[in-house]
DRENDO-1510 file (C-alpha; in Angstrom, 1 decimal, always signed):
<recs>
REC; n; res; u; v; w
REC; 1; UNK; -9.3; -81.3; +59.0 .
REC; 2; UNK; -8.0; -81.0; +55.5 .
REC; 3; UNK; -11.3; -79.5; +54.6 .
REC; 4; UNK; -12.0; -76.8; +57.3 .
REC; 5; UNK; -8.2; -75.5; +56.9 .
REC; 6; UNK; -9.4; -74.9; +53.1 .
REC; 7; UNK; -12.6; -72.9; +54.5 .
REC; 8; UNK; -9.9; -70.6; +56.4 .
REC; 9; UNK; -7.2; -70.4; +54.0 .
REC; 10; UNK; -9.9; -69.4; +50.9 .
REC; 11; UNK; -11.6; -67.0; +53.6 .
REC; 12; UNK; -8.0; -65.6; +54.0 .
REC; 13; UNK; -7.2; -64.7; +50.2 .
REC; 14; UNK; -10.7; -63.2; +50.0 .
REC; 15; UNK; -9.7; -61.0; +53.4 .
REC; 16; UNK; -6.8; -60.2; +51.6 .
REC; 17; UNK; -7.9; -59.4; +47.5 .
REC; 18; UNK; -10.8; -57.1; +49.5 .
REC; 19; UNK; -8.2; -54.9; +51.0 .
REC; 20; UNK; -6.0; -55.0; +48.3 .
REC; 21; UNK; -9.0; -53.6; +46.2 .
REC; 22; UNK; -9.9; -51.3; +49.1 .
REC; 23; UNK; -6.6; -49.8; +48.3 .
REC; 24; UNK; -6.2; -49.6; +44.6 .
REC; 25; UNK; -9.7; -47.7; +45.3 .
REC; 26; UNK; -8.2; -45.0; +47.8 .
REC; 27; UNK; -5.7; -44.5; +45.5 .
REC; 28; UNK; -7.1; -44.0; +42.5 .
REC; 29; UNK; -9.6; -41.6; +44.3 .
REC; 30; UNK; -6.5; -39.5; +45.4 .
REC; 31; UNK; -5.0; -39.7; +41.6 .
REC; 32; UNK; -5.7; -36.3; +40.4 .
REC; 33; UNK; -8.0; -36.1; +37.8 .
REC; 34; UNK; -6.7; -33.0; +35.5 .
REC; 35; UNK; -4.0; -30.5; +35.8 .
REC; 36; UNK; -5.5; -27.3; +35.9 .
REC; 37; UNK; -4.9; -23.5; +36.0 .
REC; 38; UNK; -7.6; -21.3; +38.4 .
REC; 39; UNK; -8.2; -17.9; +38.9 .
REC; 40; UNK; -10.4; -15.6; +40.8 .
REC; 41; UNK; -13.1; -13.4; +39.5 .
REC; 42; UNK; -12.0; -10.4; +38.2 .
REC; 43; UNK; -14.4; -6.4; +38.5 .
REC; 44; UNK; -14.5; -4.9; +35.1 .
REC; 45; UNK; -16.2; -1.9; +33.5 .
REC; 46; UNK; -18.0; -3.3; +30.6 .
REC; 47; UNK; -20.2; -2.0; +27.7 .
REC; 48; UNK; -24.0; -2.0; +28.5 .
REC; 49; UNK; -25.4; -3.0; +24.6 .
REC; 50; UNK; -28.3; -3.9; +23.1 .
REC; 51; UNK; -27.4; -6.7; +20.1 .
REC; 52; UNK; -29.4; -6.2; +17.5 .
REC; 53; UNK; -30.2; -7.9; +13.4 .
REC; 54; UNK; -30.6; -5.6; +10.7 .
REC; 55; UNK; -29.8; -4.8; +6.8 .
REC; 56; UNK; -27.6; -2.2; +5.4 .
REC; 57; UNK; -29.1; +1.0; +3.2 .
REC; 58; UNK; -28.5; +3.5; +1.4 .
REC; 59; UNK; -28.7; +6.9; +3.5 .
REC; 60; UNK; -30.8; +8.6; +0.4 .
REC; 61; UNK; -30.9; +7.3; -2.7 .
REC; 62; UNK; -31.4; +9.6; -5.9 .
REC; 63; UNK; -33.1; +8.8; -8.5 .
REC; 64; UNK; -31.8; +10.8; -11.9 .
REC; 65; UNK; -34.0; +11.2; -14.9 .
REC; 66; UNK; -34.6; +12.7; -17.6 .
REC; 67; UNK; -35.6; +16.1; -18.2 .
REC; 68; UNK; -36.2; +16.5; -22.1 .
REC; 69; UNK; -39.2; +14.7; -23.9 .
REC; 70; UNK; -38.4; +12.6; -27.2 .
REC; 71; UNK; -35.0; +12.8; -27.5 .
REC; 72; UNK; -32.6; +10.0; -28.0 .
REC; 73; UNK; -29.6; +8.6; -26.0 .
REC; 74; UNK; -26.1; +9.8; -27.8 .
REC; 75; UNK; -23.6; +9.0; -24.9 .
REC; 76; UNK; -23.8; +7.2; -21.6 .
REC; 77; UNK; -20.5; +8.1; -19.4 .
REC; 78; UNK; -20.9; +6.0; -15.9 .
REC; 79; UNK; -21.8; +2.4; -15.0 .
REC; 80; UNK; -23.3; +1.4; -11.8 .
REC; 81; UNK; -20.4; +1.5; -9.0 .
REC; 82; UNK; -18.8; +4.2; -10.8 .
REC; 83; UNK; -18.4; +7.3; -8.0 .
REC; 84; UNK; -19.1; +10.6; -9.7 .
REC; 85; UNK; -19.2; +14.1; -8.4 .
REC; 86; UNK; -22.1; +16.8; -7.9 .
REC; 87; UNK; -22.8; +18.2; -11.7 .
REC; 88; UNK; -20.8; +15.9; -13.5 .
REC; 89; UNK; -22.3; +15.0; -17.0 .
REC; 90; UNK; -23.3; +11.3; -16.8 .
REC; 91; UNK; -25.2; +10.8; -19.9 .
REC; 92; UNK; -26.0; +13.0; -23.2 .
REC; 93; UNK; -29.1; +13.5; -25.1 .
REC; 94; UNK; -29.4; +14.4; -29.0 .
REC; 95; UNK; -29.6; +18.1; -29.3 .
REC; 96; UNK; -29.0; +18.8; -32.9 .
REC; 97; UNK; -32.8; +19.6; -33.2 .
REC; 98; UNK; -33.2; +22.1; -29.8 .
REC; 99; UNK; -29.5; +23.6; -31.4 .
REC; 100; UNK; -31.4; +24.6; -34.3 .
REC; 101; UNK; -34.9; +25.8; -32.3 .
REC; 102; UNK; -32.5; +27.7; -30.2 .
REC; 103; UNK; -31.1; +29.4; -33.4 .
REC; 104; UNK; -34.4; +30.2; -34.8 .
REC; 105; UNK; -35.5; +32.1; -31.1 .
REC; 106; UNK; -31.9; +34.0; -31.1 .
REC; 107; UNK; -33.0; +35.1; -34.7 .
REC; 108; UNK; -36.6; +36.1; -33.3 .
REC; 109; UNK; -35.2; +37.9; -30.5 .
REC; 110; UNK; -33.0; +39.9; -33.0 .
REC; 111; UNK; -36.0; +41.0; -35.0 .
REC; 112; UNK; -37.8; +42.2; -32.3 .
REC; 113; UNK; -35.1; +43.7; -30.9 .
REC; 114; UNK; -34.4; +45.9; -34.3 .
REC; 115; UNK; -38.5; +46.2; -34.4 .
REC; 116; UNK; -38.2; +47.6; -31.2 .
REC; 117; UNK; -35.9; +50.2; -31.7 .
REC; 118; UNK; -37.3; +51.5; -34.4 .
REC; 119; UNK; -40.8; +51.9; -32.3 .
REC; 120; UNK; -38.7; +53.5; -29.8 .
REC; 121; UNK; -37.5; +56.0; -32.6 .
REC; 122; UNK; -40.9; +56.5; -33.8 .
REC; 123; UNK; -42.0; +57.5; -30.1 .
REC; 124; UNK; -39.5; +59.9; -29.5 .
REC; 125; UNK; -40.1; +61.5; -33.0 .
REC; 126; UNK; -44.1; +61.6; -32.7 .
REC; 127; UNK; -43.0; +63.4; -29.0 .
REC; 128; UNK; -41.3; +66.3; -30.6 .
REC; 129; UNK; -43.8; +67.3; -33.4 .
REC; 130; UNK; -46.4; +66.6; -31.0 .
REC; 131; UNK; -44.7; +69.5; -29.1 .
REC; 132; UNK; -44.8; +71.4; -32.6 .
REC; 133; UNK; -48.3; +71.0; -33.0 .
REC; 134; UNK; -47.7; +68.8; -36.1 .
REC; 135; UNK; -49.2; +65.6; -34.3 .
REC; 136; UNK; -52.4; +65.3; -32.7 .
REC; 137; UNK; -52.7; +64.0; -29.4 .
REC; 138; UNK; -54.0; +60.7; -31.1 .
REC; 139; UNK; -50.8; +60.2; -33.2 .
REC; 140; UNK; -48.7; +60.5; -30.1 .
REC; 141; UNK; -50.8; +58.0; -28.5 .
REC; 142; UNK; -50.5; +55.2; -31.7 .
REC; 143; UNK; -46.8; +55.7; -31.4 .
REC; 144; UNK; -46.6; +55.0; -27.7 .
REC; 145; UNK; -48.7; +51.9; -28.1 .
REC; 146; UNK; -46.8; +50.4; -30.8 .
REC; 147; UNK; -43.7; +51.3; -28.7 .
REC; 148; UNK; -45.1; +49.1; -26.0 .
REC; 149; UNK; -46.1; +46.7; -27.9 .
REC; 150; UNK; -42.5; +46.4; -29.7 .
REC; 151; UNK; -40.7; +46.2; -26.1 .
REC; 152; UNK; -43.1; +43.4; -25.4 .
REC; 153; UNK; -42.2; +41.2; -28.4 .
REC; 154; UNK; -38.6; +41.6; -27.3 .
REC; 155; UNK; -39.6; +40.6; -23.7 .
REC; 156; UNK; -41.7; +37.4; -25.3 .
REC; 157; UNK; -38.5; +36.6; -27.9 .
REC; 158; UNK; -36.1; +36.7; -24.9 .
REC; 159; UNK; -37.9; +34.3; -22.9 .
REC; 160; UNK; -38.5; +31.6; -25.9 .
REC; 161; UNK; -34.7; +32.2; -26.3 .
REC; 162; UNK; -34.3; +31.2; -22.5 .
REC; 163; UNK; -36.8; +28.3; -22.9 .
REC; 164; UNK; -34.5; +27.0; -25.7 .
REC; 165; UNK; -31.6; +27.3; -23.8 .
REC; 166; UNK; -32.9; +25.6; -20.7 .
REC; 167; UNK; -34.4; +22.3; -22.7 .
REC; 168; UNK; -30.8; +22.6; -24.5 .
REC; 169; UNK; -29.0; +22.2; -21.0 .
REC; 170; UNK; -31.5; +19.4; -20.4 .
REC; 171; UNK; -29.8; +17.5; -22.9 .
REC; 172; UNK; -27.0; +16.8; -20.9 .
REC; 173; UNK; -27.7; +14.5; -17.7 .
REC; 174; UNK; -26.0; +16.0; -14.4 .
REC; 175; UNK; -25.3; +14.3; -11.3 .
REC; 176; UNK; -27.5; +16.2; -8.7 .
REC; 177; UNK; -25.2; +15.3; -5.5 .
REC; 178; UNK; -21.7; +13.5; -5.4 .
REC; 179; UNK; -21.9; +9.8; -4.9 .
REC; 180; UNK; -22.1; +6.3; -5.9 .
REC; 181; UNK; -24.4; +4.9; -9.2 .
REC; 182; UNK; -26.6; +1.8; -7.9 .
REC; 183; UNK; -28.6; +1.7; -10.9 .
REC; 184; UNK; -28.6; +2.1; -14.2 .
REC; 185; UNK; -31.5; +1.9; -17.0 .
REC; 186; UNK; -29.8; +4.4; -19.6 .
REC; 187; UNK; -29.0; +3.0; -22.9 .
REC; 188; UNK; -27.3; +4.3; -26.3 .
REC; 189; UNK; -29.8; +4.8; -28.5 .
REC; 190; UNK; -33.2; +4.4; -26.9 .
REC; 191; UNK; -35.6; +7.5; -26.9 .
REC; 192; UNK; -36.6; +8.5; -23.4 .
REC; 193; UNK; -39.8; +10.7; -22.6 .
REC; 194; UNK; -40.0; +13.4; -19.3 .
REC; 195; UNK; -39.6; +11.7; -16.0 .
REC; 196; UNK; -37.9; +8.5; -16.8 .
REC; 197; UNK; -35.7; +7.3; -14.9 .
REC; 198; UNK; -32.4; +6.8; -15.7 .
REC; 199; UNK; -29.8; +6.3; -12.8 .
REC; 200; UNK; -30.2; +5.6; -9.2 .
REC; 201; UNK; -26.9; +7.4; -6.7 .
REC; 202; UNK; -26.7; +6.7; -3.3 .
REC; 203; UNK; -25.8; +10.4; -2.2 .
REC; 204; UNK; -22.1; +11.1; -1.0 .
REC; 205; UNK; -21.7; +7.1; -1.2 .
REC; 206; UNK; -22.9; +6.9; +2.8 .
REC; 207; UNK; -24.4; +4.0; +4.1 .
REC; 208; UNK; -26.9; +3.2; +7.0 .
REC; 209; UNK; -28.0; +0.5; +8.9 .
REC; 210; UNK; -31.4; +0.1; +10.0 .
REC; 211; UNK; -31.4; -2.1; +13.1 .
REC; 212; UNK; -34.4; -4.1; +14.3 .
REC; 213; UNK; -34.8; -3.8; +18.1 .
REC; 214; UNK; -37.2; -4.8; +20.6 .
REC; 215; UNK; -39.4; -2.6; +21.8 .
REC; 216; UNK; -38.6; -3.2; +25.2 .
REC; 217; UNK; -34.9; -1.8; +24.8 .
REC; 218; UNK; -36.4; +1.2; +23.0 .
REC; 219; UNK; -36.3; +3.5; +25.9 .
REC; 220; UNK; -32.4; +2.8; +26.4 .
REC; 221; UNK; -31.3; +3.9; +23.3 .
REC; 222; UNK; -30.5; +7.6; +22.8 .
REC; 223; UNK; -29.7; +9.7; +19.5 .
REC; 224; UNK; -26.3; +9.6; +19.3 .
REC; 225; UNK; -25.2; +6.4; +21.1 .
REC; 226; UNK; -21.8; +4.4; +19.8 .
REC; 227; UNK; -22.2; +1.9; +17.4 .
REC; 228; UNK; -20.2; -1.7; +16.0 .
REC; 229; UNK; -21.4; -2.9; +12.7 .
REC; 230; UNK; -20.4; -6.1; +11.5 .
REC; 231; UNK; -21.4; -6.6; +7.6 .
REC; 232; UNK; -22.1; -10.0; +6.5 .
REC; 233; UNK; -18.9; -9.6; +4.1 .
REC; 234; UNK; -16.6; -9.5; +7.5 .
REC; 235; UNK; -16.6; -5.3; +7.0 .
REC; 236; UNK; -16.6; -3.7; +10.9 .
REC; 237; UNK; -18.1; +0.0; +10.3 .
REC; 238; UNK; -18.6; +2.4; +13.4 .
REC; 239; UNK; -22.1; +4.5; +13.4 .
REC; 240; UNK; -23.7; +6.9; +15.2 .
REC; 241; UNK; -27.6; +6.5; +16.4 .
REC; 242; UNK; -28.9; +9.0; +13.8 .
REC; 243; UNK; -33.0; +8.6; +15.0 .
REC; 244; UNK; -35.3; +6.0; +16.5 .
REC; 245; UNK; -38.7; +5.3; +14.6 .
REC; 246; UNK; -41.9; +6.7; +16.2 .
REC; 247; UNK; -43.4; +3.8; +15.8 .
REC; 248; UNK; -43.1; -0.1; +16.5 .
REC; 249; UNK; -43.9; -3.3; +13.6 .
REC; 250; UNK; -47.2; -5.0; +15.0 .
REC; 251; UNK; -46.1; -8.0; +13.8 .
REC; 252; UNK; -43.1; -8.1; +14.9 .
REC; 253; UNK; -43.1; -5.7; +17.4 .
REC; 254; UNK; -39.7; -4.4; +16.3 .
REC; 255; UNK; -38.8; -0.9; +16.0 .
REC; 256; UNK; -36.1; +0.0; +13.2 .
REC; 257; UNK; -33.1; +2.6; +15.0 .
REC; 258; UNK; -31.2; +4.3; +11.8 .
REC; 259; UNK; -27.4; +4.3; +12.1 .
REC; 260; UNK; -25.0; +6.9; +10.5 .
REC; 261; UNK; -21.8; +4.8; +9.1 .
REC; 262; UNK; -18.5; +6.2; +8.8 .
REC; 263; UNK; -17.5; +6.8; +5.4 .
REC; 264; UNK; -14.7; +4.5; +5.3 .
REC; 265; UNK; -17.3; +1.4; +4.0 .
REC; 266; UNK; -15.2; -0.8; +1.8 .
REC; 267; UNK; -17.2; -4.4; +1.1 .
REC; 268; UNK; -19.8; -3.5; +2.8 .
REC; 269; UNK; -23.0; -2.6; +0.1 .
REC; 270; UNK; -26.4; -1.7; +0.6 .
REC; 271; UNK; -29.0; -4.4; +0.9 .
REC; 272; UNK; -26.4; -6.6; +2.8 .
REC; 273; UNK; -27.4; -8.0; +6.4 .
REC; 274; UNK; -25.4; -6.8; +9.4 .
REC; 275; UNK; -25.3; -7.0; +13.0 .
REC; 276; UNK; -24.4; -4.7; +15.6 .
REC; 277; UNK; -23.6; -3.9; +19.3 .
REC; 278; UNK; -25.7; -0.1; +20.7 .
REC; 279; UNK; -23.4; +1.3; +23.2 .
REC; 280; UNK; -25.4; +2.3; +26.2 .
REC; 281; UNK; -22.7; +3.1; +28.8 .
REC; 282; UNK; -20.4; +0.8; +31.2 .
REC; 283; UNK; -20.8; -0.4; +34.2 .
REC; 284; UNK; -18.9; -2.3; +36.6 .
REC; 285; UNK; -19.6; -6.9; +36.6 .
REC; 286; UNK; -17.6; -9.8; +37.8 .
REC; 287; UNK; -15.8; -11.7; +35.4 .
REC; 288; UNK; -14.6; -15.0; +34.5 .
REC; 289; UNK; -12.4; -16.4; +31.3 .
REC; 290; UNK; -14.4; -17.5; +29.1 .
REC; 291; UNK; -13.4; -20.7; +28.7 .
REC; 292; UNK; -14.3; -21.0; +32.2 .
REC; 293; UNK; -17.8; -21.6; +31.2 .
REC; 294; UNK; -19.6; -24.8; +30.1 .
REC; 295; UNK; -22.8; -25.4; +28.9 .
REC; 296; UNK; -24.5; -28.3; +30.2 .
REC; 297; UNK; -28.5; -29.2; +28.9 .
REC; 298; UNK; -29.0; -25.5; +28.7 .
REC; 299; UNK; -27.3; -24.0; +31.8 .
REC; 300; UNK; -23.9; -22.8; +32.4 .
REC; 301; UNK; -21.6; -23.5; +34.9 .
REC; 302; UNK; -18.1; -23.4; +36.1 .
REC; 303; UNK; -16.1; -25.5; +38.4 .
REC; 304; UNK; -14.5; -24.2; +41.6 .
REC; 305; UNK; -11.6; -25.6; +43.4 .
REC; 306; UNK; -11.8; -26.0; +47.4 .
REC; 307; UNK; -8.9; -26.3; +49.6 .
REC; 308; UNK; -9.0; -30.2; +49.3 .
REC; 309; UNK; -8.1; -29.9; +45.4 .
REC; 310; UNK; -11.7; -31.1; +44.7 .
REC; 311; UNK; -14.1; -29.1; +42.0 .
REC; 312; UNK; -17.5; -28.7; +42.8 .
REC; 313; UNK; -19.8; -27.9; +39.7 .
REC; 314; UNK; -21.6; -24.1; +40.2 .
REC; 315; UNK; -24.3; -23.3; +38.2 .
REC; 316; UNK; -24.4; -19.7; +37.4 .
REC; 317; UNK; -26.1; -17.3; +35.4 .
REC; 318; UNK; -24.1; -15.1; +32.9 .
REC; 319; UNK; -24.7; -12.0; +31.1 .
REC; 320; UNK; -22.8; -9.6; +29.1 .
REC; 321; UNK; -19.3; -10.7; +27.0 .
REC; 322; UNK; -16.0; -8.7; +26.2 .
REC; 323; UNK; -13.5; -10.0; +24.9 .
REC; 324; UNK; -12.7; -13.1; +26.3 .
REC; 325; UNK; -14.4; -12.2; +29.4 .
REC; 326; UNK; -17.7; -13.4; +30.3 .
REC; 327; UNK; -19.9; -11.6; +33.0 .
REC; 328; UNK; -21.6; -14.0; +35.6 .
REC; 329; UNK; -24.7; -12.4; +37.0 .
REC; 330; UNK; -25.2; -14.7; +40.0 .
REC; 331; UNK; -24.0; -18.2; +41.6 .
REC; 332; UNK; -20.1; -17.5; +42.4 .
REC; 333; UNK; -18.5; -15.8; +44.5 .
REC; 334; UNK; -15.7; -13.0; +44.2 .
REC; 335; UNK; -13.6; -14.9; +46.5 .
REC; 336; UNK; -13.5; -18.6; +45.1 .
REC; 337; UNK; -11.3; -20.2; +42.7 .
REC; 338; UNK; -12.6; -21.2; +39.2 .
REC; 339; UNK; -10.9; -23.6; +36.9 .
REC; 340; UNK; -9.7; -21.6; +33.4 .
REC; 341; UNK; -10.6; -24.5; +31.0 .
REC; 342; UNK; -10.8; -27.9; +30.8 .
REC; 343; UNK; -14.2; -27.8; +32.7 .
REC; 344; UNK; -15.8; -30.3; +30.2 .
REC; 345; UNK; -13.2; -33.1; +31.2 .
REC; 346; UNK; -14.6; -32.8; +34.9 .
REC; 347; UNK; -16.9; -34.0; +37.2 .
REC; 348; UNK; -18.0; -32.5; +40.4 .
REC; 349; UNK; -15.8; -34.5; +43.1 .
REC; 350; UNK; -13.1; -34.9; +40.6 .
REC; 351; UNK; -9.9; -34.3; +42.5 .
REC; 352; UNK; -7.3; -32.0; +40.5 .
REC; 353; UNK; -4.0; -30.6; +40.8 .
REC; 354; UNK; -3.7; -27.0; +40.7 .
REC; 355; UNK; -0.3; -25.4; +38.9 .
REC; 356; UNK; -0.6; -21.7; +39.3 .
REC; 357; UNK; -0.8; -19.2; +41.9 .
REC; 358; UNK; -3.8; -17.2; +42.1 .
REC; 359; UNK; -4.0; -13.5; +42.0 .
REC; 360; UNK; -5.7; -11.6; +44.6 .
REC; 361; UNK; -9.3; -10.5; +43.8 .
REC; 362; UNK; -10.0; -7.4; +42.0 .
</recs>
């Protein structure tokens, strides 16, 4: 007897700890899981862009040499970042020696000049005793030749005095356009020869970015779209679509689009790497928060909230980002309430505990 009321009385605990357990379960299944925020998709007009990689130029970059052949370095004015101005006098060449060739034509010119004159005299003098019949028709002639020949002695003197002057002028390196120096290879002292090069100058300091962009988004892009630079030193620049190469990179099959940046550059430089949002147009997309969006193995999703404050996990497809907004392309509905963060926390069937109201679809 004492052995089968045992049996029933152990049977009865077990009845009892299975319910009990039954009900911590229900319980905790109600508990909610998170306290969360939700909202409804909102309609927006946002940018249509192509993203795009590229490096920062200079728009045309001079390069400044010399003019004069032999001549030695006395003075060099600018240093590379220094900005100078169209004409202004960045380095100076010895001159003393075209000073003095430049004296000697002057003196030439003034001899043939005077030599000139008196052929001139000569001519009109051989004229009027011509007209006497005390020169022959031969005289007259002699005098006129040697009065041509006078005039062009002056007109040979002139020009070597011109020559002079110009390789004078040479001596003294001008800026050809205002800007910025990017190079320099002048130095005190050295002797340069024609052509070498002696300074580089981005022209009016302006900048450019040459994007590299796929050649599938080619035909979008239009001379004179909107664009957002973002130099690698932090620098935003706005730019203009200046051209679009004719051609497209067979390796890479990139095409470079050249960008027209404001003049306002501050740290951005040429050579830097940049990248940038092409402005297409707008058009209107569904929206979420952003932090409405978790990536899970590669996919996004978000977490919607049904009228029995559970969150299902919807995988959806996004697209374009503004702001803080993110555009979904497909899977939710304009109607159904997504959870504003906190998504990573959940699980779909969690139960939660909504605190806001939600505003009426857009």
């Amino acid at each position: 007897m004492k052995a089968i009321f045992g049996v029933f009385l152990m049977t009865v605990t077990l009845a009892v700890n299975a319910a009990d357990d039954q009900a911590k379960a229900s319980v905790q299944a109600s508990k909610p899981a998170l306290t969360v925020n939700v909202v409804t998709p909102t309609q927006l007009e946002i940018n249509q862009q192509v993203m795009a990689n590229g490096s920062l130029s200079a728009w045309q970059e001079a390069v400044i040499g010399a003019e004069a052949n032999g001549l030695k370095i006395t003075e060099v004015r600018v240093n590379v970042g220094d900005r100078v101005k169209q004409g202004e006098v960045i380095a100076v060449l010895q001159s003393d020696t075209l000073k003095a060739e430049l004296a000697q034509a002057e003196g030439s010119l003034a001899e043939a000049m005077a030599s000139a004159l008196e052929a001139r005299v000569q001519t009109d003098r051989a004229k009027s005793l011509q007209q006497q019949g005390f020169f022959s028709n031969a005289q007259l002639s002699q005098a006129m030749a040697n009065d041509a020949i006078a005039q062009a002695r002056v007109q040979s003197a002139r020009a070597s005095v011109q020559l002079q002057t110009v390789r004078l002028s040479q001596t003294q390196v001008k800026s050809p356009d205002a800007g910025v120096i990017s190079s320099r290879q002048a130095t005190v002292g050295s002797v340069v020869n024609a052509g070498t090069e002696l300074f580089r100058l981005i022209r009016q300091g302006r900048l450019e970015w040459r994007a590299e962009v796929n050649a599938s988004d080619l035909g979008r892009i239009k001379v004179g779209s909107p664009v957002k630079v973002t130099a690698a030193s932090g620098q935003v620049l706005q730019g203009m679509v200046r051209m679009v190469a004719p051609s497209v990179d067979a390796q890479t099959r990139n095409a470079l689009v050249y960008v027209d940046l404001s003049d306002q550059i501050g740290s951005a430089r040429a050579g830097m790497y940049a990248k940038g949002e092409i402005v297409l147009g707008q058009s209107k997309a569904m929206t979420v928060p952003q932090t409405a969006v978790v990536v899970r193995d590669g996919f996004s999703y978000v977490y919607t909230v049904g009228s029995d404050s559970k969150v299902t996990q919807t995988k959806v497809q996004t697209g374009r980002l503004s702001g803080d907004r993110q555009e979904i392309l497909s899977g939710l509905k304009s109607d159904e309430r997504v959870v504003v963060s906190g998504g990573a926390f959940l699980n779909s069937g969690d139960t939660v505990r909504v605190v806001n109201t939600v505003p009426a679809s857009k």
